[in-house]
Structure formats: structure tokens, C-alpha cells
N, C-alpha and C positions, 0 to 999 in steps of 0.2 A: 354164601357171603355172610360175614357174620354183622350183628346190628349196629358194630360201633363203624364199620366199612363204610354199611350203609347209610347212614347219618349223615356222614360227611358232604357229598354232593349234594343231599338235600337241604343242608346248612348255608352252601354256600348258593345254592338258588333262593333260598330264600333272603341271602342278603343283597342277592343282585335284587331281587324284585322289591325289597324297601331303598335300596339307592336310584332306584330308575326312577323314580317320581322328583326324587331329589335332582337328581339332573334337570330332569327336561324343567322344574321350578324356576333352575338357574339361567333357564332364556328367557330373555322379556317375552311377552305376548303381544308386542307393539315393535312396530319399526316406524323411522320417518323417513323420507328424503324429498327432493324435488316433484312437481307435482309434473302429472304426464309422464311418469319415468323416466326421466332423464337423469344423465349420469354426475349432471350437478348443473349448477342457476349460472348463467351466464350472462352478464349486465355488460350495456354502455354506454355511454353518453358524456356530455359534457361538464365543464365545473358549474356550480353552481344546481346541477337537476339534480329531482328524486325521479329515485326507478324502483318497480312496484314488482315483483313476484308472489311465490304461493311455496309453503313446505307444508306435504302432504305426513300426518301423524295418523297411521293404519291399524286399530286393535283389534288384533286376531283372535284375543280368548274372551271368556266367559265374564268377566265381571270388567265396571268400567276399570279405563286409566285414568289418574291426572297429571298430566307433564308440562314442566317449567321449560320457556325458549329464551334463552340468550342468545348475544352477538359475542362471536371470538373476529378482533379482527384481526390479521395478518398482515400490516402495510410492508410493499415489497418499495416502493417508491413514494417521497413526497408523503403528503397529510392524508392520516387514514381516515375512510371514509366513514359517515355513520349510518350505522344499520338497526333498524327497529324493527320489533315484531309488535302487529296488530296489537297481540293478546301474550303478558305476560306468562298465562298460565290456563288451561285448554282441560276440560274434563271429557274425554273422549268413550261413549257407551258402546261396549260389547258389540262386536266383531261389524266397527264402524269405521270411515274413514273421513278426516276431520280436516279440511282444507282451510292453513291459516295463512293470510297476508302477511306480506311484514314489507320495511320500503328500507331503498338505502339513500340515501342523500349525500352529494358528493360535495364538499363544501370551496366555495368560491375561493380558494388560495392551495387548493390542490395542485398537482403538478400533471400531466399527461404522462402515462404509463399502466403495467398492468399489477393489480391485486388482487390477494386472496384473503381468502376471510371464509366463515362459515357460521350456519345459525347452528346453537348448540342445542339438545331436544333429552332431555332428563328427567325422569319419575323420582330418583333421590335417591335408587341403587344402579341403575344402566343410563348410558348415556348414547349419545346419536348424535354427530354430525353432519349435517346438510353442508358442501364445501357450496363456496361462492366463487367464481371467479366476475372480477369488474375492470373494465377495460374504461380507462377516461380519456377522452378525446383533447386534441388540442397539439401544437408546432413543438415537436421536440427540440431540444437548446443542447446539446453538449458542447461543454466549456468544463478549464479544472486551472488551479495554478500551483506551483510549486513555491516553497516557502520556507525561509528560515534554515537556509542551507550553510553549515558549517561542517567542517572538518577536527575533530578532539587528535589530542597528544599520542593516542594510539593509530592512527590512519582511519578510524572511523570517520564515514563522510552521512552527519543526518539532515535530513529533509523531512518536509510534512506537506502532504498532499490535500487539497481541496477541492469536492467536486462542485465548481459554479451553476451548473446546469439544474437540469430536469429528468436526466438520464442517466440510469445505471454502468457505469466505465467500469473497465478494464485496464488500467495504464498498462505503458510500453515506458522506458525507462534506460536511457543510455548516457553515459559517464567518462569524460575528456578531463584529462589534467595535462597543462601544458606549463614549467620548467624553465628556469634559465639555461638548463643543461637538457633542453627538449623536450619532446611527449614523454609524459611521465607513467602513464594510463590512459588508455583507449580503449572501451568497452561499447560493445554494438547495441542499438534496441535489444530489448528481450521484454515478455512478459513478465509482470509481478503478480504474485501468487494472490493480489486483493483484487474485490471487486467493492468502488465507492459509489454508493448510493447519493443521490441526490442532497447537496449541503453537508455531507459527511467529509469529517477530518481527519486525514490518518497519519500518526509519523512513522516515520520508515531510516531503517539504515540500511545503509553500504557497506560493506567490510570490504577495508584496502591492508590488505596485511603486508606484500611486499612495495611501501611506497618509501621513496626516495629518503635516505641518511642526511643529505644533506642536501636542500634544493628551498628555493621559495614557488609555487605554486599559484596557478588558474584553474579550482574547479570549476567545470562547468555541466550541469543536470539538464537534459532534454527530455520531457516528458510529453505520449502522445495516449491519444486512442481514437476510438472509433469517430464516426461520424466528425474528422476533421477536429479533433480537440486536440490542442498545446500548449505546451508551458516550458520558459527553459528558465533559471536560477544559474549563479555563481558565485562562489566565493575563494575570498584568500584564505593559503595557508603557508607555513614554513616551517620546515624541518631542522634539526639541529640537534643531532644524536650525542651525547658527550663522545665514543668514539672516535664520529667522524668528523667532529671539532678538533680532538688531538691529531688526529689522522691530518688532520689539512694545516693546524700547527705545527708542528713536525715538517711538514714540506715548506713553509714558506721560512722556517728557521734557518732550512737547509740552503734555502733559494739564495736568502739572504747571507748568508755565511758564505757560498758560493761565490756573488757577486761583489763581498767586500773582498774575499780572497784576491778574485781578478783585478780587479780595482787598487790593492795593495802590490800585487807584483808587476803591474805597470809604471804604478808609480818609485819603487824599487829600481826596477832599471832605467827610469831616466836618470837617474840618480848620479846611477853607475856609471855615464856615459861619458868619454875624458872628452877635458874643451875646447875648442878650436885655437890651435897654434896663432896666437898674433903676430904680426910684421914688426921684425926687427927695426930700430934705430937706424940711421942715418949715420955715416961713420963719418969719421971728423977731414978725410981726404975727397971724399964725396963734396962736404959744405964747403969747401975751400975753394974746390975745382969749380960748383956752382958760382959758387960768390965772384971770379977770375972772370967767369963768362960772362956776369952785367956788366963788370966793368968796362972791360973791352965794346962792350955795346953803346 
């Protein structure tokens, strides 16, 4: 084998063996999580409490760590809660395990439902989160109303939905229009692809592409979801297509025109019709022979 051959594999060993120090550098030498290994903090209770846990910050190498804990909250419902940690900031000695408190406090005008959140666990280049989950006690309320429901120039029918409750909905969502000239649309519940969170406002459209040319209109919006929530809206609308305003011009020109026609050849032939023959006179031997007959009487 000649030396430039040989070189080569000894080159590139030697470059694995200055990257491998460099690798393993680029894992922290510390991890945190919930304390007792658990797979995350589990809280709950009612408005108004604090509730008190432990995130364990574990250093596996040689020289200390120091790592910053924040709160990341997550509210999935209602007013997020707040979450403190004991100790901003935690100097952790070589291959020790550092158990710090922290409390969450759920504040008096919270809602009942569940959130997430997590304590965040940072030396200033890796970072660690601890997830939270906190369950807050108390009568769930689902309630939602429907709002501000109009129909625009194109057949768009919008509305905006409000959830009144305390619980995350789902609406169901069905759509009646009824016509001088009948059902105009009749659409069954279905699912709407949102989910409203508690006090949250969303506007929504309908698209009515084939609605009526010429009609006046009753929409009306039925809104449901779970846990017994409703809401129904209606409003006017009318149509009046240039089309099928000439369209319906047009017939009643004819309607017209029609019925003067008839009207004009009735009165034509009475017209036409010769007039009854009157009773002749009295002839002059008639009044004579009359007048002969009082006499004699």
C-alpha cells in the first residue's frame, strides 16, 4: 500500500475523534422534569387556590450548572392561571439533583375546565420543559348565541357566533329560508369546522349560490352543540335580479295586453248586435173600430 493510501483513513479517524468530543459538548449535561418521574405535574382544584409542586433540575456532568425557570402558560379555556417558581434562578453542583418548588394559583374569575402550561428550565443554550396539566373545578355552563345575521347582494348569508359559557363548543349549524314562492333552502345540522372557546367571537359565512331570482325571503339560523347549547337568528332578505324583473315585466305586459284584448272584443260585439224590432202603430181602422165600441157602450 503506498503512503498517500495509507494516510487517508488515518485522516479521517483522526477527524472523527476531534468531532466526537464536539458532539457529545452539544448535550446539556443536565435534564429537568417533574419530580418522582412522572411524566408531567398534574394539578387541581378550585378558583381561587394555590397548588404547590416540585420540577426536579438533575446534573449529570462535572462542573456546576445554572439554569433560569420560567412559566410558559397555555390557557386552553377561560383566564390563565398563574404559575410561579420558588427560585428564579437555581445553581445546581456536579452530578446533583436540585428539587425546586414553584405554585400555581388559579385566580378567582377563572372558568372551570382544562389547561396546559409548563415550567420552562434554560441554562442560556438548551432548554427543558416541564408540561403542566391543571384541571380547575367548578359547574360547567354551555350557552352560545347567534348574531348579526344578514344576507349581502350575492346570496351570502353571515352571522357571528358567541360562546356565553365556560366551555369549549363545537357548533352544529342548520339553515331554512322560506319564500313567497315556498322553501327556498333547507339545510340539515352539520358540523362547523370551529371550535369556540369560552367568551370567544367568531363571524361565519354561509354561501347560498343558487338562491332565488326573484323572491322576498325568511332566513332563519339554528345553532346547537353539546351539553344542551342553542341559539337560533333570522333575517329578511329579497331578491330582484335585473333578468327576472324583465322576465316578470314582460309577462304581465302580455297579461295585460291579453285582458285589454278580451275586454275590447266583447265590447266590439255588443256593439254589433242589431236592436230589437219595436211594435208597429196602430192603424187608423183599428182606432176607429176601437172608438165605435165605447160608443155603443
Amino acid at each position: 500500500m503506498r503512503a498517500r493510501d495509507a494516510a487517508a483513513p488515518a485522516a479521517a479517524l483522526l477527524c472523527l475523534a476531534l468531532t466526537a468530543p464536539a458532539a457529545a459538548d452539544a448535550r446539556p449535561a443536565w435534564t429537568a422534569g417533574p419530580a418522582a418521574g412522572r411524566p408531567y405535574v398534574y394539578l387541581e382544584g378550585g378558583v381561587g387556590s394555590v397548588l404547590q409542586d416540585t420540577v426536579s433540575v438533575t446534573n449529570s456532568g462535572t462542573r456546576p450548572v445554572t439554569v433560569q425557570l420560567t412559566a410558559a402558560d397555555a390557557t386552553r379555556t377561560g383566564t390563565a392561571a398563574v404559575l410561579a417558581p420558588a427560585a428564579r434562578a437555581v445553581t445546581v453542583p456536579a452530578r446533583t439533583r436540585a428539587d425546586i418548588p414553584f405554585a400555581v394559583t388559579v385566580p378567582a374569575d377563572a372558568v372551570p375546565g382544562e389547561r396546559t402550561g409548563a415550567v420552562v428550565v434554560t441554562d442560556g443554550s438548551h432548554e427543558a420543559r416541564v408540561r403542566i396539566h391543571l384541571r380547575v373545578n367548578g359547574p360547567r355552563l354551555a350557552a352560545l348565541t347567534v348574531e348579526r345575521v344578514r344576507v349581502d347582494d350575492s346570496g351570502t348569508i353571515h352571522y357571528v357566533l358567541v360562546n356565553r359559557g365556560n366551555t369549549a363548543l363545537t357548533p352544529r349549524l342548520s339553515v331554512r329560508a322560506d319564500g313567497v314562492l315556498g322553501t327556498a333552502l333547507d339545510r340539515p345540522a352539520r358540523d362547523l369546522p370551529v371550535t369556540l372557546r369560552p367568551g370567544e367571537r367568531r363571524a361565519l359565512t354561509e354561501p347560498w349560490p343558487d338562491r332565488p331570482a326573484l323572491d322576498a325571503v325568511t332566513v332563519r339560523l339554528g345553532v346547537t352543540a353539546a351539553d344542551g347549547a342553542h341559539a337560533a337568528a333570522r333575517a329578511e332578505a329579497r331578491f330582484a335580479s335585473a333578468g327576472a324583473v324583465g322576465t316578470l315585466a314582460a309577462a304581465l305586459l302580455a297579461s295585460v295586453a291579453t285582458a285589454g284584448y278580451a275586454l275590447l272584443r266583447r265590447r266590439r260585439k255588443a256593439t254589433e248586435q242589431p236592436a230589437e224590432p219595436s211594435a208597429e202603430p196602430p192603424s187608423e181602422e183599428h182606432l176607429l173600430a176601437t172608438s165605435a165600441a165605447g160608443a155603443e157602450r
